[in-house]
N, C-alpha and C positions, 0 to 999 in steps of 0.2 A: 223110854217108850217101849211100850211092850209090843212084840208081834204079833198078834191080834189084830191093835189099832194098826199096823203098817199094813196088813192086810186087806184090810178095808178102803185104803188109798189104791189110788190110779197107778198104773206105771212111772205117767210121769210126775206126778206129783213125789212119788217113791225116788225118782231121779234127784227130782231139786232138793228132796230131805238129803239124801246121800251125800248131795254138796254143797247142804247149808252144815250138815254134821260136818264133814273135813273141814271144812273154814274153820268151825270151831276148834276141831283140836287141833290145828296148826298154830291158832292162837293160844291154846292153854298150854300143849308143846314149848312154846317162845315163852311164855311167861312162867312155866315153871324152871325153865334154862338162867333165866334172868333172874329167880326168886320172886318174883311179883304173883306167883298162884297162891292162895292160901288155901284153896281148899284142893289137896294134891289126886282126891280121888277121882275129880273132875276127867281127869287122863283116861283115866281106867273105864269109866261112864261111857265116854262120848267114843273111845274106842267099840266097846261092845253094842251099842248103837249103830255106829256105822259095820260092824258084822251082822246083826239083825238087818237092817237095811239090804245089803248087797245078798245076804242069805234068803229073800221074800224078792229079790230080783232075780236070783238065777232061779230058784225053784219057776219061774213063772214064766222063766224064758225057756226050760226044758219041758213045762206041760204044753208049752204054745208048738215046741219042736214036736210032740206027739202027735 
């Protein structure tokens, strides 16, 4: 997901993305531990995701502190 589109979401909708992402790589985490990911870049994806994510949160919490 590009930050663009995260920018265009709510706060909280920005929230629930944030921790419908970690669910996921907690699961792709476990199932690449266990062998069961095939596709291993999945990791790396749903990581920088969830830094886009929290990076379109804090920005929005330090222009709301202005």
């Amino acid at each position: 997901m590009k930050a663009k589109e995260l920018r265009e979401l709510s706060t909280e909708e920005l929230e629930a993305k944030g921790r419908e992402l970690r669910g996921q790589l907690f699961n792709a985490r476990i199932k690449h531990v266990t062998g069961q990911l095939e596709n291993t870049a999945k990791v790396r994806i749903l990581r920088r995701d969830v830094a886009r994510v929290e990076t379109v949160l804090h920005q929005r919490h330090e222009g709301a502190a202005k």
